[in-house]
N, C-alpha and C positions, 0 to 999 in steps of 0.2 A: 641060369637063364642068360644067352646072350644079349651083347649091349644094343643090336638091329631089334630084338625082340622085345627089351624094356621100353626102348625107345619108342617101338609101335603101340605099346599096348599105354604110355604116356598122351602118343599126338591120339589117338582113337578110342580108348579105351575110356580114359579121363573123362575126354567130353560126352560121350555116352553115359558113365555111372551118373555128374554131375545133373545131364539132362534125365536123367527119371529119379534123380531126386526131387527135381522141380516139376514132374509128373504130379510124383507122389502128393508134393507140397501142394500146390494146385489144384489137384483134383481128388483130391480126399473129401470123404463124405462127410467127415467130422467137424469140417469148418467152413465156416461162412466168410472168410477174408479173402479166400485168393480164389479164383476161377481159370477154370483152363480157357472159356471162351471169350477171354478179355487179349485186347491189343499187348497188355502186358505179354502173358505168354505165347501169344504167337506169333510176336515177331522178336521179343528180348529171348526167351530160348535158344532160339535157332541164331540169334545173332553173338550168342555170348559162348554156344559150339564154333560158330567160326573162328572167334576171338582166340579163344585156346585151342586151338587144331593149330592152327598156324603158330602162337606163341611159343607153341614146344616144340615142331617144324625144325629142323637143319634151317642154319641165313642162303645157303646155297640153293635150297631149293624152295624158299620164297621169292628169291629174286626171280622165278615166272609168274606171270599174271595166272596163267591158267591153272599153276597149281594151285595160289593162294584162293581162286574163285570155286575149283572143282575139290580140292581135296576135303574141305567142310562137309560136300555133302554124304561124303559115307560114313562119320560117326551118325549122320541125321537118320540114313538110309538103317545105319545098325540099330539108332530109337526108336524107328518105325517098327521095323523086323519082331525087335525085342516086344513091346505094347500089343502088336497083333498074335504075335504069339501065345502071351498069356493074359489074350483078349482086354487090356487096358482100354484099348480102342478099337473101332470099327475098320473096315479098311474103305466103306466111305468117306466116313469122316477124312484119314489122312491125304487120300485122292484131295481132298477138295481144298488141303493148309497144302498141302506137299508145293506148291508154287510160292507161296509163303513163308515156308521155311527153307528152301531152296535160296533164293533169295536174299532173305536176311543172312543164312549162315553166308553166303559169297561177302557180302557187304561187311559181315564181324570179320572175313578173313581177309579183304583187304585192306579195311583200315588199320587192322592188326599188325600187315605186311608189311603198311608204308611207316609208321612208327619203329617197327622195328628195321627196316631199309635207314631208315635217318639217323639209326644209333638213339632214340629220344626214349632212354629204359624208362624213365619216372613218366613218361605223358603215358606209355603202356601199361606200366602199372595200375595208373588211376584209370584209364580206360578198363582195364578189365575190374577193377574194385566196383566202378559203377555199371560194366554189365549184369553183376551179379547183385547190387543192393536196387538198381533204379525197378527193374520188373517186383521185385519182393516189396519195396516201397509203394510204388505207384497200384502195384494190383488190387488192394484194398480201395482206393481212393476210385478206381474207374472201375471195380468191381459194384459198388455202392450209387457211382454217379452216373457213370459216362453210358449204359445201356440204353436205347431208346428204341422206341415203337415205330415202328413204319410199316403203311400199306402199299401195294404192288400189284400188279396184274400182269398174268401170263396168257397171251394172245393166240391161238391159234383155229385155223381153216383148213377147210378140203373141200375142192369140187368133185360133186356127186352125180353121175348120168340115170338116173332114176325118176322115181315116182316121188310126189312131196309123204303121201300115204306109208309108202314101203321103206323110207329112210326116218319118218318120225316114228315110225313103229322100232327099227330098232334102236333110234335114239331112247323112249322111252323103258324099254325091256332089251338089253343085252345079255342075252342068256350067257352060257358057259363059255368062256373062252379057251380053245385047245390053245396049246402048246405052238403050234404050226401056226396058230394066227399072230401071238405077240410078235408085236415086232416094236418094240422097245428095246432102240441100243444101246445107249447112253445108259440108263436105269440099270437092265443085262449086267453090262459091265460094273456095276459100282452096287450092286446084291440088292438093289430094294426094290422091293415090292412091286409086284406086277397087277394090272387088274383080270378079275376070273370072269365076273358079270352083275350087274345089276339090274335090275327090277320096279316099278312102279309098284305100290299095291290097288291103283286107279287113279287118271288122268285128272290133271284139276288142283286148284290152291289147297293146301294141309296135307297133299299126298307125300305118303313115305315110301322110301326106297334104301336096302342096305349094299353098300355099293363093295363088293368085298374082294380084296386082293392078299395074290401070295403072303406064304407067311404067317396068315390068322391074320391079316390087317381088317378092321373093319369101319367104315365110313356110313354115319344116317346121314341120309340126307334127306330134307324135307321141303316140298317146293312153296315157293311165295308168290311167286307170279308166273301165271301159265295162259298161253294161245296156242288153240291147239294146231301143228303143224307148221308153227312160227315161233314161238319164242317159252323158254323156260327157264328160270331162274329157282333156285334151291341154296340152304343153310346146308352146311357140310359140319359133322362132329363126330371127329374121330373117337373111336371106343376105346382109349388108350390103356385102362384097366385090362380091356381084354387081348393085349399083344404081350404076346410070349417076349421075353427077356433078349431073344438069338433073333427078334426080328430087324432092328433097330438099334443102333447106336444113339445114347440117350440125346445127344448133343445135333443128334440130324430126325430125331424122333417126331414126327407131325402130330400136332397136337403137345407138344411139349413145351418147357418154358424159353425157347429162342424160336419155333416154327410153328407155325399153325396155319392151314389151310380154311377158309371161312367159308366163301362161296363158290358155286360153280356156273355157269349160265349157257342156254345152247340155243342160236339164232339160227333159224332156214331160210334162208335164204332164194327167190326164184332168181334165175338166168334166165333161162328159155325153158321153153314148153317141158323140155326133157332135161336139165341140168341145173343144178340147185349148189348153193353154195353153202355147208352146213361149217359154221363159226362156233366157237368153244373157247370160252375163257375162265378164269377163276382167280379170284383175288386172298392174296395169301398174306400173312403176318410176320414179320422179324422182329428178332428183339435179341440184340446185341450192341457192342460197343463199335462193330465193324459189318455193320448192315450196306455199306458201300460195296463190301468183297462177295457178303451171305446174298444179296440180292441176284447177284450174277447166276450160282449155282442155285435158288431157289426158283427161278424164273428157265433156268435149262433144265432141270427135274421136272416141273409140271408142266412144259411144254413137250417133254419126250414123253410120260404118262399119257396128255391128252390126246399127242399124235396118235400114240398107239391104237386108244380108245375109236380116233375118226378113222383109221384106215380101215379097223375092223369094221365100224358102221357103214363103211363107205364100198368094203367088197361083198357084205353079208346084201346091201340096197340092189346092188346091182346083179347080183347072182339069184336075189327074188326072182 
């Protein structure tokens, strides 16, 4: 083996085998200590591949900035690869850390840089001694304490040139959705689940309706408060027994123990004689250590979902 070739599979290789050891450690079913969904590992991971990418690095070619900040991310890119391959992880899921570990590995590769720029081998030393004890330390402790509950609402509207009659009609009953109506792009791109159609089984408080999207996803929903051609509100409970294993990644799964969708609500709106403003919201549930980061993408998932939901309502209203 040549010494370019040792040397590659040292800066790349390393940090790679290292980072799915801490997959493994992490996300093993068999223990209740460490979690993949804690600040621990998604930002010590990816900061402690920067650390050693560059530690083993040529000093010549640290001294660029943009190596020390770019060349991190392809052992990250080769953990990615590798995990989706033999399905470790969704490729939602990593879409939505992949700025997170992007990131932190840049931040492990230049502090890594400037220590080792300064000649200071023993502060690098202990720098990397503590990338790899402080996440294995601390993940237990904010595995146990630091997750927290929080509610949220995802907002969204469409104006509709219609009738109040012919746009609550399909608010109530959206039959089958083709293919040619979704228009969910966000969603599209990142594999989850689409909606097919819903149904009422009769208008009024206690009515149920199973609201079912790609996949086998399936969603009761059961209304609480209703006017008719004005306002509806409904409990949401995902069937989560009944979603096939390939629909969902456990950790972006709704209805699961970090996401859960609760309610939904749909207000009509008049404008004018002939335009109506139909409003769609739904308040959903977090439960992580980093519900600051998950809120962002929980709130752009069910906003691209609901869109979806109103335009179909909104060309079906008008083409009555």
């Amino acid at each position: 083996m040549s010494q370019k070739l040792s040397k590659l599979l040292l800066i790349l290789g390393l940090p790679i085998s290292i980072a799915l050891c801490f997959r493994f450690l992490f996300g093993s079913s068999w223990n209740d200590i460490w979690s993949v969904m804690t600040v621990s590992f998604l930002m010590g991971l990816p900061y402690l591949v920067g650390v050693l990418t560059i530690y083993f690095s040529k000093e010549e070619n640290i001294k660029s900035l943009g190596y020390r900040v770019i060349t991190p991310w392809i052992p990250i890119f080769g953990f990615f690869i590798i995990t989706l391959v033999y399905s470790l992880e969704g490729w939602a899921c990593w879409i939505m850390i992949l700025p997170l570990f992007m990131f932190f590995a840049s931040l492990g590769g230049i502090t890594c840089g400037y220590f080792r720029l300064k000649k200071l081998e023993k502060s690098n030393k202990l720098q990397i001694s503590l990338a790899f004890l402080l996440p294995i330390l601390i993940g237990p402790i904010e595995h146990e304490f630091a997750s927290t509950r929080s509610l949220t609402k995802a907002y969204t509207s469409i104006e509709i040139n219609s009738t109040a009659e012919s746009i609550w009609s399909n608010v109530t009953r959206v039959s089958a959705i083709s293919k040619d109506e979704q228009q969910g792009s966000i969603n599209s791109f990142l594999g989850i689940p689409e909606p097919i159609k819903a149904e009422l089984n009769y208008e009024g408080i206690g009515a149920i309706r199973e609201a079912s999207f790609t996949g086998g996803l399936i969603f009761t929903e059961v209304v609480t408060s209703y006017e008719h051609e004005q306002f509806m509100e409904f409990t949401i409970e995902p069937n989560t027994g009944e979603i096939p294993s390939t629909t969902f990644d456990e950790h972006v799964l709704i209805g699961g123990e970090y996401f859960d969708v609760l309610t939904g609500t749909y207000r009509l709106i008049e404008l004018s004689p002939s335009t109506y403003e139909l409003q769609l919201w739904s308040e959903f549930e977090l439960n992580t250590s980093f519900n600051w980061y998950s809120e962002f993408w929980g709130r752009l998932i069910m906003k691209d979902i609901q869109n979806n939901i109103l335009k179909v309502i909104k060309k079906r209203a008008e083409n009555n």
